[in-house]
Steps between C-alpha positions, in 0.01 A plus 500: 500500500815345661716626190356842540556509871848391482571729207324804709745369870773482249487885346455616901832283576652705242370810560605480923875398351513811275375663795749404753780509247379883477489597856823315514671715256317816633606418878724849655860383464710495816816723590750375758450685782722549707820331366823476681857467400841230616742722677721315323402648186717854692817306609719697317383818651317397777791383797620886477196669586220271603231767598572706199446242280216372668346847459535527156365139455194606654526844280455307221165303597612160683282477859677173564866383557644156503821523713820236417798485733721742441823649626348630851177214455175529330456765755830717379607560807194674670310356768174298459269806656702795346466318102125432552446877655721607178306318279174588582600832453522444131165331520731173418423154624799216541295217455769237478880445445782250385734346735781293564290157501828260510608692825185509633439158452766368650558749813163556729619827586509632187169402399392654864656825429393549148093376617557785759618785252249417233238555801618825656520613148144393424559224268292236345780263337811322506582383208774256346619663192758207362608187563632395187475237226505109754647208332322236616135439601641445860668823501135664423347307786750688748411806371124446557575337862695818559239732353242326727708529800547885447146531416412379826713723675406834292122418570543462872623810466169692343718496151470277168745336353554476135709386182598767165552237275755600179492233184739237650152352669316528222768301313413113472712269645466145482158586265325709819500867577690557865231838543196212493736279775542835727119573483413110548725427781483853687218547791258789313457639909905531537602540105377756267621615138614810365502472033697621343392606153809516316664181626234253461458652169877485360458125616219495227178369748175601474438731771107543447500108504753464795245723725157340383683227712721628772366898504384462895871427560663850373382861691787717377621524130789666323453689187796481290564543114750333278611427142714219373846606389751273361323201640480727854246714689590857552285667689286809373299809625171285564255530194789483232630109581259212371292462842150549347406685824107548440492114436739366770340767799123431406569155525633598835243667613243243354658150656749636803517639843708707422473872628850641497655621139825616538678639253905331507750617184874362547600660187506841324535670186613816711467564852311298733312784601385630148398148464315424792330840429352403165401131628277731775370695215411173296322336851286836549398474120423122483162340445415154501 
């Protein structure tokens, strides 16, 4: 009776697997919706007529922008009020952008007067976009005093504070990854993380494994494609680099807080416009 009873809870174990593994595999995939783009991915065309650009950005599907410091600011010249009021026009949303982090860092002012822009213009983030490859372990540790300092400052000020990493972090030195110091030694109330998908792949870690660990750290991502060239990455139209995007954003979606996708291209085949056109096509088409 025991051998027929464990045979009998034994076939129902294997049935409810095959069942699960079914509903699994029949679950609705998931689009990205909405995705954004990096200003920066425009810089070529973008200083000479901000709004135009802008316009056609939005044209081609993108309801979010992440700014960068240009020429005339991450603003380009307009005021806080008149870029939101512009934006919203377009049914846009600046959620976040990059700034000067060494001069903010080291001159209160600046930090005050970017905290203040990013507010009148509605928004969300300030983030650090490079710092560069550190030499020593003590060179790291200033950087995560300093991002901790800033932090502090940017929260105070109804703003979060965060890090776009590129694959100099992800790079070991002394056998340890400098991205798993920054998250370690960085207050998750003042610091946040923004991934980039390209970078932390060219540096050859595991990014589903890197977020089943750290994924509550990151809240805005950067999807970016690439193929190896002469020992190099070049950059490509997203979908025809070796970023395995279905993969890398499920796993995103699956172990992260991450809620921003923004679409960031620093090199072209062509224009930067026909390219960041057919990247919007590939987002609106993409299931995962």
């Amino acid at each position: 009776m025991q051998r027929r009873h464990f045979l009998k809870q034994s076939a129902l174990l294997t049935a409810g697997a095959l069942a699960l593994r079914e509903s699994l595999a029949a679950a609705p995939l998931k689009t990205i919706n909405p995705f954004g783009v990096q200003l920066y991915s425009a810089r070529d065309v973008l200083p000479k007529d901000p709004k135009g650009i802008m316009t056609q950005l939005a044209q081609y599907g993108y309801k979010q922008f992440e700014s960068y410091s240009g020429p005339k600011g991450f603003l380009w010249g307009l005021e806080p009020k008149e870029m939101k009021s512009f934006l919203d026009g377009l049914g846009v949303k600046m959620i976040s952008t990059h700034f000067d982090f060494r001069a903010a860092a080291s001159k209160p002012d600046v930090l005050k007067k970017n905290i203040e822009m990013a507010q009148g213009a509605g928004l969300s983030y300030l983030l650090c976009p490079y710092i560069g490859a550190q030499k020593t372990w003590d060179d790291w540790k200033k950087i995560a005093d300093e991002f901790n300092k800033v932090g502090e400052e940017v929260k105070k000020g109804g703003l979060k504070f965060g890090y776009h990493n590129h694959d100099y972090s992800f790079k070991p030195l002394d056998g340890k990854l400098p991205q798993d110091y920054l998250l370690a030694s960085t207050d998750p109330k003042n610091v946040m993380f923004e991934l980039d998908l390209c970078w932390i792949d060219v540096a050859g870690v595991n990014t589903t494994e890197h977020l089943k660990k750290y994924g509550k750290r990151y809240e805005l991502c950067h999807i970016k494609d690439y193929t190896v060239k002469n020992g190099k990455p070049v950059q490509n139209d997203i979908g025809e680099g070796s970023v395995d995007f279905k993969k890398t954003l499920r796993s995103v979606l699956d172990t992260s807080k991450i809620k921003y996708f923004l679409v960031e291209q620093e090199e072209y085949p062509g224009s930067p416009m026909d390219s960041l056109k057919k990247d919007a096509q590939y987002m609106k088409t993409l299931n995962v």
